[in-house]
N, C-alpha and C positions, 0 to 999 in steps of 0.2 A: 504494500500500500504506500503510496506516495504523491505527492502533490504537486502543481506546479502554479507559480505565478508569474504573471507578465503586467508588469508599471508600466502604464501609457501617461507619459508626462507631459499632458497639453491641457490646457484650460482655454477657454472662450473667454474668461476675467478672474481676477482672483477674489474669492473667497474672503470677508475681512475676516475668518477667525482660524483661515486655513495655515498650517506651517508645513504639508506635505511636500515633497519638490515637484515640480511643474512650473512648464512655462507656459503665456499666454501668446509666443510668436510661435506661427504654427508651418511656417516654412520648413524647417528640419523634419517635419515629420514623415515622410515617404523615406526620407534618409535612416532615420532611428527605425520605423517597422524593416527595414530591409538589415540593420543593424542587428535588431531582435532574434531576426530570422538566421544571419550567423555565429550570434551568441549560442542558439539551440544546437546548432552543427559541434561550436568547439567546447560545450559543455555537456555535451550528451552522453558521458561516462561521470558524470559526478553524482547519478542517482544508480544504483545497482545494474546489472545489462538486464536481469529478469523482471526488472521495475515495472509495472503496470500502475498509469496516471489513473487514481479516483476522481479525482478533482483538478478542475482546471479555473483558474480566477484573472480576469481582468481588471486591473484595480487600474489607480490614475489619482489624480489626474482625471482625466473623463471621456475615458475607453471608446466611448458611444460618439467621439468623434471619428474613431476609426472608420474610411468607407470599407464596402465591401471589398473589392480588392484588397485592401491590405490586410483585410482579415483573413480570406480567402488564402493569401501568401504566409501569415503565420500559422494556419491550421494546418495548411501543406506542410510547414517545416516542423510543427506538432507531430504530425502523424507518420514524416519520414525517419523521422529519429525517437517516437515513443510508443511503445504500445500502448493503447488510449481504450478502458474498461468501456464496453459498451452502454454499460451504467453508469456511465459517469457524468458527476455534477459539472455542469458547466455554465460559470457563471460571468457574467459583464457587469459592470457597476456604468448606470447610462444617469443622465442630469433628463429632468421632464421634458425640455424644450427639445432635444432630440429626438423626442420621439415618436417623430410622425408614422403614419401608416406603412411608408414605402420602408421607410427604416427600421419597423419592426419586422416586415416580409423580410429585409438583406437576414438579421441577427437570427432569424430561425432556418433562414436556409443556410447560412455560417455552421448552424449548430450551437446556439446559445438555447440554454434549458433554462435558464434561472437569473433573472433581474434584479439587479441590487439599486433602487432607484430612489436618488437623491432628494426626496423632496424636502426634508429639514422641517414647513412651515405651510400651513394653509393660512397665515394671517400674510396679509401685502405687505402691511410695515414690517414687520420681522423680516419677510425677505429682501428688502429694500435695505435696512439696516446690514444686514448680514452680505449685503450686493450677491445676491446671487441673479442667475442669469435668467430665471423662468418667471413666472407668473404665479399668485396662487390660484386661478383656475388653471393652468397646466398643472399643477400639481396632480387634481386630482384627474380631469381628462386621461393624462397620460398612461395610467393607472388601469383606468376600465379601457383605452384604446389597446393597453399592453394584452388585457384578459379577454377582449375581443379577437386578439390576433391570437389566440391560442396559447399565451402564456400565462401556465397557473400557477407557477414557483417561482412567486414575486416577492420582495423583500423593500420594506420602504427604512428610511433613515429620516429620523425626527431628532430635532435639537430643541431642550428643556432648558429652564436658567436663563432662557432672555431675558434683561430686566424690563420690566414692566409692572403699573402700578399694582396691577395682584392675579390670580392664576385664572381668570375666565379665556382668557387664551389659550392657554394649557389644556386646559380641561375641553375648550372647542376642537384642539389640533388633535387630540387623542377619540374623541367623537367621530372626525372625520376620518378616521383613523381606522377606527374601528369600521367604519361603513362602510369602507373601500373592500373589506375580506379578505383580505392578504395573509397567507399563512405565516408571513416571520415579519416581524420590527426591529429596527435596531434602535435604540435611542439614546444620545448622549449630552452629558452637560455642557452648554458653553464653556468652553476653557478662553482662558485669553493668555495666549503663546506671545514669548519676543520674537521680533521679527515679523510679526503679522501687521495689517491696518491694523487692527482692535490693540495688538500691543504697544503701536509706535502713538494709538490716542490716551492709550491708559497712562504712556508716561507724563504727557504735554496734559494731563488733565480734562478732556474733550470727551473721554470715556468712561462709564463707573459700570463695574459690571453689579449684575447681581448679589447682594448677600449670601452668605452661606447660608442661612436660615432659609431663604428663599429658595434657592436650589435645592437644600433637606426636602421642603416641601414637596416640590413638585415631582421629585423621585419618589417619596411616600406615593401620593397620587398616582403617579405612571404603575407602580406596585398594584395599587390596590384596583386601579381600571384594568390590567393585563391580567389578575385574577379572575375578575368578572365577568371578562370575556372569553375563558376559555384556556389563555396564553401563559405557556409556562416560561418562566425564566429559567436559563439554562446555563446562561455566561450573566454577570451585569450587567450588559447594556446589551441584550440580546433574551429578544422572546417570539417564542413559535408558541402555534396551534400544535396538537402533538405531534409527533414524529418527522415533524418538519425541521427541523435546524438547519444552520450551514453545515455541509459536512465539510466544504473546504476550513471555514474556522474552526469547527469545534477540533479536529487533527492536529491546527495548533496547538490548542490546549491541552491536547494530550500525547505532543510531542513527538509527533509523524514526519519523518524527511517529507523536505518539499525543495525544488530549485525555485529560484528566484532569477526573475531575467527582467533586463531593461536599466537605466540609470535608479540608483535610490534603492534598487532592491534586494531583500536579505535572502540568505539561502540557508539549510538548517538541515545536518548530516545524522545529530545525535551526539555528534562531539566538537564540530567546530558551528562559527556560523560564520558565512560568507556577506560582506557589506558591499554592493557595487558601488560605484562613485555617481556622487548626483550631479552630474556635470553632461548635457545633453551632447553639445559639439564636442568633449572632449572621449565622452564614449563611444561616438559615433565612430571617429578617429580613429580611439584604440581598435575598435570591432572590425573595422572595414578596410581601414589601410596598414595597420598592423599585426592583424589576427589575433588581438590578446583582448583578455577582459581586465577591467581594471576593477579588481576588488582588492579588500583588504578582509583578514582570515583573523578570526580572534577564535581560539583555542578554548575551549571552555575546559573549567579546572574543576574537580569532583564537587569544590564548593559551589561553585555557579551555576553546577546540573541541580545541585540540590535546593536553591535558591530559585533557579527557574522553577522547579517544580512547585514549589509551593508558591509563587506567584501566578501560576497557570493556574494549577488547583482549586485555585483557592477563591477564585474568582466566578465558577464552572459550581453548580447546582451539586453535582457530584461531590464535590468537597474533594480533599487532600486525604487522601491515605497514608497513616501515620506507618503503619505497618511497612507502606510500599517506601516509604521515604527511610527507614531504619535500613530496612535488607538490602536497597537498591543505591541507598546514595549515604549509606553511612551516620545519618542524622536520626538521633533519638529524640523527637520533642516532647514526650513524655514523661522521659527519663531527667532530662537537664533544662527544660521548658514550666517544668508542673505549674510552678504559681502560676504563671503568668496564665496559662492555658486556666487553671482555674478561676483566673482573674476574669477571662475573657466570658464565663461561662456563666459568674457570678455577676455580673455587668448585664446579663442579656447578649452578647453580642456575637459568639458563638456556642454549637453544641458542638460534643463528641459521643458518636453511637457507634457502638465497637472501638473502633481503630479509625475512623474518619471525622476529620475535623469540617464543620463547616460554618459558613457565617450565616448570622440570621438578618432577616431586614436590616436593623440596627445595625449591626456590623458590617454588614456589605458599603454603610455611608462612611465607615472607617477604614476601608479594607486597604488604600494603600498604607495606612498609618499601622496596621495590624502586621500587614506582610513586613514591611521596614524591622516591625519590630521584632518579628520572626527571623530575618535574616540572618546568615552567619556570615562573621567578617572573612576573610580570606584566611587562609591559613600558611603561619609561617613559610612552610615548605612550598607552597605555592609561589 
């Protein structure tokens, strides 16, 4: 089992809350897919030769500006150098405003099964704030024109925590939300990154985000509406109808080799992971007139698998396996953890049933503060 991703690094405009890498000049980009397509050639021994793809993910950036031909040209170099499960997930992360009729006919005869589709906001302000590039009737249009063309493993992306005087937004965007019948939502807090519009106003004072009290809230709410509709939380900021997940992310989380191809993207063996350089023209370059990929390889050390692990875990419904973390990566948190685990327990913020720790609502709103505190430092010999 193993996975593949491919970063399409081109935007229409940028995101103010976005820090992924992506460019908005969209001239290199017949360059970089033909780039992609010889990255797959000189890395197609870096997943086992008997590797069979479950999952294939279009991330970006904003994939769904791919035409047809270019996608047509990396599915051809997909399927000359992988064996590809005939059940497998294949998914595109497309923005609303792409996706007119002719363009949902390209992405199913492509061979895309599964839409990850941006729409963040059914209020206009928020998307206007947030500059994003659709409308909020495209939002929803998009949506029923995707399940009109015969795509029913659809995925939307909503952002909570925008400030505003109090949560009757929220509560409408998750309505509409719920209307549309989409088997999975992603949904995540405004962050406000350096380096973004929303960072470079937060410094000069132009920008106030949210309270944390405010965002507590409206994840309460997103909790308690995804309950009542049926939607299990399965990751934090990730809920399906049942048996619907991503299967390409949840593999993340439980720690599946995947390549990674394109500028910006990681790769993940099991023991190293592979960082490509976010550098469009300079990858382009390396791919095409050099034949090299330019990544950099960071080694992961017994502490850092066991550290991943309970950051993956821990976040995933399934909870951490304490069990699996002693035998497998040498960490006893039971053993040299106990207060604090009992801290955690006595607080409301996690349980432990058996050998599997997991966080409860409550602690899921502390969870990077919980993992941090979990962590182990490096160890000498390391």
């Amino acid at each position: 089992m193993a996975g593949l991703y491919l970063h399409i690094p081109f935007c229409k405009q940028a995101c103010h809350y976005c820090d992924f890498h992506f460019s908005t000049s969209l001239g290199l980009k017949s360059r970089l897919v033909d780039a992609i397509v010889r990255e797959l050639e000189l890395r197609r021994a870096y997943l086992p030769a008997d590797t069979t793809l479950e999952t294939i993910y279009f991330g970006g950036g904003t994939p769904s500006l791919l035409t047809a031909e270019e996608l047509a040209l990396i599915f051809a170099g997909i399927y000359r150098h992988f064996a590809v499960s005939p059940q497998a997930e294949i998914t595109l992360e497309a923005n609303p405003d792409d996706l007119s009729a002719a363009k949902l006919e390209e992405l199913r005869a492509a061979g895309i099964n599964r839409l990850s589709i941006g729409l963040q906001s059914f209020y206009e302000p928020h998307l206007r704030l947030m500059n994003r590039a659709h409308t909020a009737e495209e939002s929803t249009t998009a949506v029923r024109r995707a399940q009109a063309a015969g795509f029913e493993n659809i995925s939307i992306d909503l952002i909570y925590g925008v400030p505003a005087p109090g949560h009757h937004i929220w509560e409408a965007d998750l309505a509409n939300a719920f209307a549309l019948g989409v088997p999975h939502v992603s949904a995540y807090a405004l962050t406000i990154e350096p380096g973004t519009a929303f960072g470079h106003r937060l410094q000069k004072g132009t920008f106030r985000p949210a309270p944390d009290e405010f965002v507590a809230t409206q994840f309460e709410m997103l909790l308690a509406a995804m309950r009542t509709h049926g939607y299990t939380q399965y990751e934090i900021s990730n809920f399906c109808q049942p048996g619907r997940e991503s299967r390409h992310n949840s593999n993340y989380w439980r720690g599946v080799p995947y390549l990674g191809l394109g500028p910006s993207a990681h790769s993940y063996d099991g023991r190293h992971r592979l960082f490509t350089l976010a550098n469009n023209p300079q990858y382009v370059a390396a791919v095409l007139e050099r034949g090299e990929v330019p990544v950099t390889v960071d080694e992961l050390t017994a502490t850092d698998r066991a550290n991943e692990y309970l950051l993956t875990t821990l976040r995933t419904a399934r909870g951490c396996d304490l069990a699996h973390l002693r035998t497998h990566h040498g960490l006893d948190l039971l053993a040299h953890r106990a207060a604090y685990l009992a801290e955690l327990e006595s607080n409301g913020w996690a349980t432990i049933s058996g050998e599997v720790l997991t966080l409860t609502d409550a602690g899921k709103l502390l969870a990077d503060h919980i993992t941090l505190e979990l962590f182990q430092p490096p160890a000498v010999a390391e």
